[in-house]
C-alpha atoms as a printed R data frame, in Angstrom:
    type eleno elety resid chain resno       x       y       z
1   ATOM     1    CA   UNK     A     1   1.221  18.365  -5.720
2   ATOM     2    CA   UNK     A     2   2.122  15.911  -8.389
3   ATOM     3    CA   UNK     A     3   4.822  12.989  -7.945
4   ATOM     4    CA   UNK     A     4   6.703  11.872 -11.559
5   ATOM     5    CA   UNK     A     5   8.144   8.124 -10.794
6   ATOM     6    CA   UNK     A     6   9.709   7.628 -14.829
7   ATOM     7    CA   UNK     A     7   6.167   7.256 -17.310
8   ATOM     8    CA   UNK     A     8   4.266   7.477 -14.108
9   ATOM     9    CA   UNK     A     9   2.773  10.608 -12.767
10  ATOM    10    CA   UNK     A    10   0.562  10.980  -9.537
11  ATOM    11    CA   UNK     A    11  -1.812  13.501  -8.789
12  ATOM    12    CA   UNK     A    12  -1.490  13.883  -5.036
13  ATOM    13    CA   UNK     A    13  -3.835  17.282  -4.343
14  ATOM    14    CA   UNK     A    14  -6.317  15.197  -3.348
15  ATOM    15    CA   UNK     A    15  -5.946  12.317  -2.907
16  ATOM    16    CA   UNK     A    16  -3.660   9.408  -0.615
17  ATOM    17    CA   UNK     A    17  -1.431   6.690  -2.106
18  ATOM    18    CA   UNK     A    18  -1.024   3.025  -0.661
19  ATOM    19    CA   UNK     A    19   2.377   1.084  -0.954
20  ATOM    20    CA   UNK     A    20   2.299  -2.318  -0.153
21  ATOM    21    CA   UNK     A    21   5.405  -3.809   1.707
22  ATOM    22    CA   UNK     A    22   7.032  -6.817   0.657
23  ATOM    23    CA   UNK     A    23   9.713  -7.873   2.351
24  ATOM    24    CA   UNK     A    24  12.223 -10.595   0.433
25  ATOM    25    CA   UNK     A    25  14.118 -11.139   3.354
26  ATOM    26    CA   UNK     A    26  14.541 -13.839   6.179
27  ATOM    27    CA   UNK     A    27  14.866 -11.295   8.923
28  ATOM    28    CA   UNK     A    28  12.047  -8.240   8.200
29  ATOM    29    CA   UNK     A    29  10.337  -7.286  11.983
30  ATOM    30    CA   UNK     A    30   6.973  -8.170  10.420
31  ATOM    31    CA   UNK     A    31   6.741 -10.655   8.331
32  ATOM    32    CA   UNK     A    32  10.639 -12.429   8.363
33  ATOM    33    CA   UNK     A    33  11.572 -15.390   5.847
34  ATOM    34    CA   UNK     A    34   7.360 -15.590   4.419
35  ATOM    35    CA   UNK     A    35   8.142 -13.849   1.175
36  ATOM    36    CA   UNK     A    36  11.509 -14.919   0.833
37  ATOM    37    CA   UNK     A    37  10.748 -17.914  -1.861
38  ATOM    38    CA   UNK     A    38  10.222 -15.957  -4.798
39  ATOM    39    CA   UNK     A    39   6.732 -17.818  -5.758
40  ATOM    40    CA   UNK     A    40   5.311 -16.340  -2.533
41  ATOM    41    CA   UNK     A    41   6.818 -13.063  -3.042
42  ATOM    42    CA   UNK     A    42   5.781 -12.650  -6.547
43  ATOM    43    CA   UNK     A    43   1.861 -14.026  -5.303
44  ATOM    44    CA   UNK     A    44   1.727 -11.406  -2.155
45  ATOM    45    CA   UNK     A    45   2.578  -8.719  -5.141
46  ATOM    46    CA   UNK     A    46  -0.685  -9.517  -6.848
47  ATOM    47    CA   UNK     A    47  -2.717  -9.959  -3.635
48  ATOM    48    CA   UNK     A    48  -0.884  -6.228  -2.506
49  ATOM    49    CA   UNK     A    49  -2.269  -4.853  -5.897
50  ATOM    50    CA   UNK     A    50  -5.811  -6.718  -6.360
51  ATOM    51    CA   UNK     A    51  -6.002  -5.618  -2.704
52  ATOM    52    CA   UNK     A    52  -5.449  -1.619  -4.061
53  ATOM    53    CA   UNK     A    53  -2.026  -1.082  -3.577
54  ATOM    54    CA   UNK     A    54  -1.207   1.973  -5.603
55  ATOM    55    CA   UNK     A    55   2.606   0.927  -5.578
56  ATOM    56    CA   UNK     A    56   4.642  -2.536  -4.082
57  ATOM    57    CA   UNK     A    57   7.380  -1.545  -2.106
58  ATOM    58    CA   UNK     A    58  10.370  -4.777  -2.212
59  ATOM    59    CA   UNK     A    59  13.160  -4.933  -0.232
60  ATOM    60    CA   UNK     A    60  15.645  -7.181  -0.145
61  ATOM    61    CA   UNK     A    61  17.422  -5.919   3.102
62  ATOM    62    CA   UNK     A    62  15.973  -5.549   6.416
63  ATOM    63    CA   UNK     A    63  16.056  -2.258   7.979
64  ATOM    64    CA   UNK     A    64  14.670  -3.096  11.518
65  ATOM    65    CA   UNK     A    65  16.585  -2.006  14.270
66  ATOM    66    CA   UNK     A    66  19.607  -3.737  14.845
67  ATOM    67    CA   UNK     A    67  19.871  -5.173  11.751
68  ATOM    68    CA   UNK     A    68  23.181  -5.466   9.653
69  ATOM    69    CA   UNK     A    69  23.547  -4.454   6.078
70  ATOM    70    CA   UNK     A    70  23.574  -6.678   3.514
71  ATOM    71    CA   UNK     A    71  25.497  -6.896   0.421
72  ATOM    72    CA   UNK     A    72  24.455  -5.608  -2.565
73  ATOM    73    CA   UNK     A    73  24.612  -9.143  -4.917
74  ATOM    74    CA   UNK     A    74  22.813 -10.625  -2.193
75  ATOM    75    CA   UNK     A    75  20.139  -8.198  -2.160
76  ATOM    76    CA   UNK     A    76  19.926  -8.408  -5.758
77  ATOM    77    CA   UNK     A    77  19.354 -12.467  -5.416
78  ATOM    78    CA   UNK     A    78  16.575 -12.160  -3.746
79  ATOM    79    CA   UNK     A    79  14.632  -9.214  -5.367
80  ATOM    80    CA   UNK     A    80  15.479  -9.919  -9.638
81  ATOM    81    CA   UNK     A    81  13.348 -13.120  -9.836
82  ATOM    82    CA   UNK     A    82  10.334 -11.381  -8.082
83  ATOM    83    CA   UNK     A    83  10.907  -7.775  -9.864
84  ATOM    84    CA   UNK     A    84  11.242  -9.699 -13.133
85  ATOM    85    CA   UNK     A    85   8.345 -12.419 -12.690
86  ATOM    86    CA   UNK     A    86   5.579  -9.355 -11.352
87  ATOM    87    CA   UNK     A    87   6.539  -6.946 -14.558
88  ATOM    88    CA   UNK     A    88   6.281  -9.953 -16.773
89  ATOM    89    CA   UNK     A    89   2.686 -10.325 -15.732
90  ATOM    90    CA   UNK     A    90   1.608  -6.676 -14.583
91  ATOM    91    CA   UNK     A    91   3.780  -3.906 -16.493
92  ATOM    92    CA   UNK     A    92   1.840  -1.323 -15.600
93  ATOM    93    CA   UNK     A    93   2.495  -2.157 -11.732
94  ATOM    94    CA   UNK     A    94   4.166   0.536 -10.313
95  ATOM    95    CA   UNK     A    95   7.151  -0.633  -8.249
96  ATOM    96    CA   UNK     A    96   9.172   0.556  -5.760
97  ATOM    97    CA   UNK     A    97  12.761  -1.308  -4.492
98  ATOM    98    CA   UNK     A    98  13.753  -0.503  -1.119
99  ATOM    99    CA   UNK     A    99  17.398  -0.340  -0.566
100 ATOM   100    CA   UNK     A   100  20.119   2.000   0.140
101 ATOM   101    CA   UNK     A   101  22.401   0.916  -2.887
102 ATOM   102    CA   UNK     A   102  22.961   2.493  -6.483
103 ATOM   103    CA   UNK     A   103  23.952  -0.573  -7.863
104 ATOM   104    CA   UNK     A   104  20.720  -2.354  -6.848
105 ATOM   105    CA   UNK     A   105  18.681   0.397  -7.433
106 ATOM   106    CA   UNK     A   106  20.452   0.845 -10.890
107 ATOM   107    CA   UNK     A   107  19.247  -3.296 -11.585
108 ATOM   108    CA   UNK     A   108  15.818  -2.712 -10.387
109 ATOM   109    CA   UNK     A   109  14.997   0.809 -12.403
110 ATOM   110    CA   UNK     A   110  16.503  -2.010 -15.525
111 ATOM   111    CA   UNK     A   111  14.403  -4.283 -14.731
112 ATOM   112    CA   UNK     A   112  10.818  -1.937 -14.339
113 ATOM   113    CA   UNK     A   113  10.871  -0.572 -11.023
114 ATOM   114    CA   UNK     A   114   9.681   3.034 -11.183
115 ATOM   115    CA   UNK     A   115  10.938   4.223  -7.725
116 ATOM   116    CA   UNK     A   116  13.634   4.080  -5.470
117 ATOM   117    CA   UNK     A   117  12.939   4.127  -1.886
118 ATOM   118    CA   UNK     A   118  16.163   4.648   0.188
119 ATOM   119    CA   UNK     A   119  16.233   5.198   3.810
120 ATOM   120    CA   UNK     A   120  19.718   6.219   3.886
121 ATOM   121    CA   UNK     A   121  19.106   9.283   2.191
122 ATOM   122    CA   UNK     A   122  22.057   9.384  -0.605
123 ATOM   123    CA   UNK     A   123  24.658   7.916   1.199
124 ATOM   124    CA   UNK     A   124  25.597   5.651  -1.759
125 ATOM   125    CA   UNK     A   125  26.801   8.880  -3.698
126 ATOM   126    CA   UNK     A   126  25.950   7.552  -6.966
127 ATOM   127    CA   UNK     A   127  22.164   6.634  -5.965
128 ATOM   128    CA   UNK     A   128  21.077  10.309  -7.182
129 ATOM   129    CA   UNK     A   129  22.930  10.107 -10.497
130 ATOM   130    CA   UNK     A   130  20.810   6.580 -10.731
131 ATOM   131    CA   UNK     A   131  17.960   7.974  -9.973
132 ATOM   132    CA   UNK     A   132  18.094  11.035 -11.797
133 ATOM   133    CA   UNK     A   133  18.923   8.876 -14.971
134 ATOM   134    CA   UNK     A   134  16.018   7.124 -14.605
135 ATOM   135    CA   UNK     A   135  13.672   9.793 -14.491
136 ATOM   136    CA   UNK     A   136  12.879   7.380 -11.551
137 ATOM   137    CA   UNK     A   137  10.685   8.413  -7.981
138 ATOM   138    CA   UNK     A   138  12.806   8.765  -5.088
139 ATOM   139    CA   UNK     A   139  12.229   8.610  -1.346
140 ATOM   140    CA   UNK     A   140  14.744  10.026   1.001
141 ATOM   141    CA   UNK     A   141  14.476   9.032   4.452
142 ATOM   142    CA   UNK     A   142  15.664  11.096   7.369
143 ATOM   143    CA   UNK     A   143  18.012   8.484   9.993
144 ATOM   144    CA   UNK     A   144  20.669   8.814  12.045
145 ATOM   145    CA   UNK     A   145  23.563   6.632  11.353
146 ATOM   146    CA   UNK     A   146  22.823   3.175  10.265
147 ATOM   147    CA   UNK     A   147  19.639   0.266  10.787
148 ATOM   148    CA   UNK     A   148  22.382  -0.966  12.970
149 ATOM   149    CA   UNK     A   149  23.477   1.572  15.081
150 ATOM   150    CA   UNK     A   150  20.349   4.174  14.964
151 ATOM   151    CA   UNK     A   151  18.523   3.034  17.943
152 ATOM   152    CA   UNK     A   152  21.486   4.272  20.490
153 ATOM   153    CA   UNK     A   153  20.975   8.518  19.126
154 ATOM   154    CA   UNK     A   154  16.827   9.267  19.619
155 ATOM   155    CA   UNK     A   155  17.119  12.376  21.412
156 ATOM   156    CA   UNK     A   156  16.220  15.832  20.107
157 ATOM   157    CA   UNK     A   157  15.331  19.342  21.193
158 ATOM   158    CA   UNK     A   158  12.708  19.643  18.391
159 ATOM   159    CA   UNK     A   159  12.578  16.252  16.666
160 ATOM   160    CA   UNK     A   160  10.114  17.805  13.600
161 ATOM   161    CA   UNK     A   161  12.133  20.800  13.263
162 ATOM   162    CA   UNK     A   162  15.358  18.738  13.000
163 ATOM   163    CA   UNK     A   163  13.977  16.000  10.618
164 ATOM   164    CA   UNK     A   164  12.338  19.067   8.628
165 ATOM   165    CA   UNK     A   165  15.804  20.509   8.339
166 ATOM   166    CA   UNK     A   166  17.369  17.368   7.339
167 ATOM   167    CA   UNK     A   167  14.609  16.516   4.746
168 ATOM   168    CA   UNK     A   168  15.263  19.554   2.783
169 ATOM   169    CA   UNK     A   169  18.905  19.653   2.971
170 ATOM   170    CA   UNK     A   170  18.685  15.938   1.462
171 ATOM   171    CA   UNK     A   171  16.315  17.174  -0.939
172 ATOM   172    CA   UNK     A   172  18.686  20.113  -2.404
173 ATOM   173    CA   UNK     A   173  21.224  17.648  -2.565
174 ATOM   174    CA   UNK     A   174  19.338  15.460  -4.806
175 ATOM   175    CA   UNK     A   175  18.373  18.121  -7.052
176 ATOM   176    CA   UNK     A   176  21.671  19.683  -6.589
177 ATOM   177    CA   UNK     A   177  22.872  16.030  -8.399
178 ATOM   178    CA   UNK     A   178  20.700  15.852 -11.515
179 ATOM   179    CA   UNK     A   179  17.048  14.449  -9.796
180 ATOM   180    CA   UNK     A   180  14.020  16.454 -10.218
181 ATOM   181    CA   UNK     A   181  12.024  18.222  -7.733
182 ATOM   182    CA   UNK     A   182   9.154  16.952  -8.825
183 ATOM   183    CA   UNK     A   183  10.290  12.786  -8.604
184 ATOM   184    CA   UNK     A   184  10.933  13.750  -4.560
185 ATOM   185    CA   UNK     A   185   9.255  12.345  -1.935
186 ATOM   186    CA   UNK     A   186  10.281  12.658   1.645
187 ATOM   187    CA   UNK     A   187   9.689  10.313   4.288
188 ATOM   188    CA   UNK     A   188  10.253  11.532   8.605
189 ATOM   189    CA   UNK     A   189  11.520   7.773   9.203
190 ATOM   190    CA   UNK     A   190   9.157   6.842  12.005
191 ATOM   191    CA   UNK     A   191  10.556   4.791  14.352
192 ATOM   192    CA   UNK     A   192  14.327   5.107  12.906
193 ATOM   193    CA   UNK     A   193  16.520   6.655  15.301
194 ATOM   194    CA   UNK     A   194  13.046   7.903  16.943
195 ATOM   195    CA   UNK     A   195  11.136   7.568  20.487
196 ATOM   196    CA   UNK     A   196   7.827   6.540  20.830
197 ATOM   197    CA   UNK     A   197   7.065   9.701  21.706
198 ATOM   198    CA   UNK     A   198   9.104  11.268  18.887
199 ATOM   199    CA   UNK     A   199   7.389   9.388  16.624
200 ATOM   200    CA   UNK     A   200   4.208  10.460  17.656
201 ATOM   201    CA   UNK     A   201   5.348  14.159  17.437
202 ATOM   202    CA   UNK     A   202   6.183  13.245  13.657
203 ATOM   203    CA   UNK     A   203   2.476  11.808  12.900
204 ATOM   204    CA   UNK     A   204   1.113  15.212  14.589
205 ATOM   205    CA   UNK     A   205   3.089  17.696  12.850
206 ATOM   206    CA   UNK     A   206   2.939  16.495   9.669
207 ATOM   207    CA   UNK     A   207   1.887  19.782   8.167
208 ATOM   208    CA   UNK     A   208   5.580  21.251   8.897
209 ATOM   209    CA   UNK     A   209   7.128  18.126   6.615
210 ATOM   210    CA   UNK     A   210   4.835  18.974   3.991
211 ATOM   211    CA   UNK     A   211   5.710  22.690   4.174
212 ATOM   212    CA   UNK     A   212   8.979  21.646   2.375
213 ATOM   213    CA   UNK     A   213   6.699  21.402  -0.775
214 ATOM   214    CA   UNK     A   214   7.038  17.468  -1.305
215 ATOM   215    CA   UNK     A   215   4.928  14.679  -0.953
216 ATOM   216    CA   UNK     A   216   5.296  12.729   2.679
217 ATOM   217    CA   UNK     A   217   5.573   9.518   3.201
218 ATOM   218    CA   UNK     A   218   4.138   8.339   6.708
219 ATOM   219    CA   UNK     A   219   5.157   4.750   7.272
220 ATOM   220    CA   UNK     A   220   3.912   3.475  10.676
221 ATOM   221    CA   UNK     A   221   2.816   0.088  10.371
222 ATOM   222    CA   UNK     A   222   2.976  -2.249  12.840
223 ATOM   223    CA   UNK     A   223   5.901  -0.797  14.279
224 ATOM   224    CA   UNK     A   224   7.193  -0.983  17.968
225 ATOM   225    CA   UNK     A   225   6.123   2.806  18.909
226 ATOM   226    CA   UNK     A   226   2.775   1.815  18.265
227 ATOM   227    CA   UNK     A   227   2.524  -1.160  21.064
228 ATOM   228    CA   UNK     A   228   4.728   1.036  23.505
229 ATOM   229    CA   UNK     A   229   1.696   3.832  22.965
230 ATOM   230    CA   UNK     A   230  -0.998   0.964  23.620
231 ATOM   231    CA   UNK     A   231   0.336  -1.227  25.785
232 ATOM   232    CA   UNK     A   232   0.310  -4.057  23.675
233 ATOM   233    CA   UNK     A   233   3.156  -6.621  24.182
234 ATOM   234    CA   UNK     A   234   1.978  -9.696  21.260
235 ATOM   235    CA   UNK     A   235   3.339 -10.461  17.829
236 ATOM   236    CA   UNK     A   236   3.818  -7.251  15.442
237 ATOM   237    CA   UNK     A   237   0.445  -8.342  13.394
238 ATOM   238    CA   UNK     A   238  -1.464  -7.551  16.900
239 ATOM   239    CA   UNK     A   239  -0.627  -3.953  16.047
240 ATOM   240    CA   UNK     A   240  -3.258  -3.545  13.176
241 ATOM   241    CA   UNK     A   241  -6.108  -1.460  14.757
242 ATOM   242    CA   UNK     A   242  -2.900   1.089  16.135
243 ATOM   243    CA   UNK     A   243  -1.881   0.829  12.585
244 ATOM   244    CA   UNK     A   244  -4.750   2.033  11.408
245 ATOM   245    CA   UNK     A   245  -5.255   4.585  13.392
246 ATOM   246    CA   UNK     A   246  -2.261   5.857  12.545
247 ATOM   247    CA   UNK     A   247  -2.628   5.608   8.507
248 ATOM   248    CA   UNK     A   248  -6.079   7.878   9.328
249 ATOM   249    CA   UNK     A   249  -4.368  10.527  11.876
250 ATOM   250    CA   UNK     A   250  -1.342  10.985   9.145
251 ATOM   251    CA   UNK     A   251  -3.627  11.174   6.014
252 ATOM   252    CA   UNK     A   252  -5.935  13.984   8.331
253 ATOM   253    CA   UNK     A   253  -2.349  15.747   8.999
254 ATOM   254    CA   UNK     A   254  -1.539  15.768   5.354
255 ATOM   255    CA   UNK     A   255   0.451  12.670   3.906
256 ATOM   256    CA   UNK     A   256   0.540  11.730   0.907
257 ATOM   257    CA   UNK     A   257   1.604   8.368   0.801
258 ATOM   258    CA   UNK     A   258   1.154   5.383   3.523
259 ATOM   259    CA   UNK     A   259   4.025   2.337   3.091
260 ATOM   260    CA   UNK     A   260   1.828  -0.312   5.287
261 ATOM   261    CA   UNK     A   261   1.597  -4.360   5.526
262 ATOM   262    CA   UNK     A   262  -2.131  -3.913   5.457
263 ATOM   263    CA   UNK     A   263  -3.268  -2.619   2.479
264 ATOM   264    CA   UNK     A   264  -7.103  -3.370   2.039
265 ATOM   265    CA   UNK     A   265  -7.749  -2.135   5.266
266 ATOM   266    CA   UNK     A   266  -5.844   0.668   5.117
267 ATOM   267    CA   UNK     A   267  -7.169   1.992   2.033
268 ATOM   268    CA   UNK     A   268 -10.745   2.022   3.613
269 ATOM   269    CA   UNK     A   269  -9.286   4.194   6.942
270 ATOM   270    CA   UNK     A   270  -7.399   6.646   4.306
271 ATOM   271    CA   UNK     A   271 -10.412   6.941   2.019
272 ATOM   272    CA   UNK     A   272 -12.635   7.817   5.452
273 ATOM   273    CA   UNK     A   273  -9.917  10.654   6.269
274 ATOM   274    CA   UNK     A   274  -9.557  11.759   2.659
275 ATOM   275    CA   UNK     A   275 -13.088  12.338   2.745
276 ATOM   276    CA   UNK     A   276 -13.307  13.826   6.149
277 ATOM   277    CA   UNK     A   277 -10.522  16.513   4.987
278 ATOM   278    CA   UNK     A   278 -12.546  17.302   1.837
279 ATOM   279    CA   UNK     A   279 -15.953  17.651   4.056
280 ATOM   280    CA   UNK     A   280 -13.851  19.723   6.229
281 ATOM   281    CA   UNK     A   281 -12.589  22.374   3.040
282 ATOM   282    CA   UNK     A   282 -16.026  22.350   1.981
283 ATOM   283    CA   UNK     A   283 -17.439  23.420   5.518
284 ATOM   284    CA   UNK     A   284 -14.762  26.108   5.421
């Protein structure tokens, strides 16, 4: 199982990759308006990677529920000073630029970002050709309708079989347009258009996503599902511990890459798993 994001190849057979979130925005669920002055953005980068962030992930658009899209330019305001001040001092940083745009995605990949991490799945039809230009990594998310609107649709007969289905029609259509198989990654969107509890059926069936022959991307953190499971009611940075739990039961299931706010931690609960999975082959 490798990954190619443009000069950047991971080996994923064995091992669990951490993406650091950094959200340029005033309105992100987590961490709103603290990274949007570029200084601080650019200085949680290098905290995200000193920390053992395998990739940043920016984004200059919320995607919380609710939220409303925002235009292109605007995105690209926020994210070029950070994307251009973290190559200048880290090239060999692998970034990632969140957003469901080609023409923001096609500025980022310009200005070093190796991946492009869009949650909308191609609906920008000229994201693939971007991408696929690029020889750039690409995440397709599976959501219904829109940030705005996707909170209203979260019923399913068989949520995993549906997202599964989704996920590899999305992925044919990629490849379909020029990317290659092996720059795909495919995320289940937990918590987009989801339940708690089908969110939680996602995390346990991970083995089913990764069927489709692509690497997963699990990303859980601090989201809502995780306080409705606990009973937790505080601020989204109370949901840490569930957090973590959930970055160990999806590496156990089989993911191979955790977008989280909490990257040191997290790379200690994957690197328990990881090793728990390998004990586990070994006993076999």
């Amino acid at each position: 199982m490798i990954w190619r994001c443009r000069d950047v190849t991971f080996d994923l057979t064995d091992r669990v990759l951490v993406m650091g979130i950094v959200n340029v925005t005033p309105d992100s669920f987590s961490d709103g308006g603290r990274y949007l002055e570029p200084t601080l953005a650019v200085a949680r980068c290098h905290e995200l990677l000193a920390e053992g962030a395998d990739i940043v992930d920016l984004g200059g658009e919320s995607t919380r529920p609710g939220s409303a899209a925002v235009a292109p330019d605007e995105q690209w305001r926020r994210l070029e000073p950070v994307l251009t001040l973290v190559m200048r001092g880290r090239p060999d940083a692998v970034l990632s630029v969140d957003t469901r745009s080609a023409d923001v995605a096609e500025r980022a990949l310009a200005a070093g970002a190796r991946i492009v991490n869009d949650v909308s799945a191609l609906a920008d039809p000229a994201m693939a050709g971007i991408a696929a230009d690029a020889g750039a990594g690409l995440v397709l998310m599976h959501m219904r309708g829109s940030p705005e609107t996707m909170q209203r649709d979260t019923a399913y007969g068989d949520v995993t079989a549906e997202v599964t289905q989704y996920l590899r029609e999305r992925a044919a259509a990629a490849v379909a347009a020029g990317v290659a198989g092996e720059c795909i990654a495919l995320d289940p969107g937990i918590g987009f258009a989801k339940s708690a509890q089908g969110s939680l059926e996602l995390l346990a069936r991970i083995p089913e996503l990764a069927a489709i022959g692509r690497p997963v991307l699990v990303g859980a953190s601090r989201k809502s599902f995780l306080a409705r499971l606990t009973g937790d009611d505080g601020v989204p940075q109370d949901r840490v511990p569930a957090s973590l739990a959930a970055a160990a039961l999806a590496t156990w299931q089989g993911a191979h890459i955790l977008r989280v706010h909490d990257v040191a931690a997290t790379v200690r609960a994957a690197r328990i798993a990881t090793a728990a999975r390998r004990a586990q082959r070994v006993g076999n």
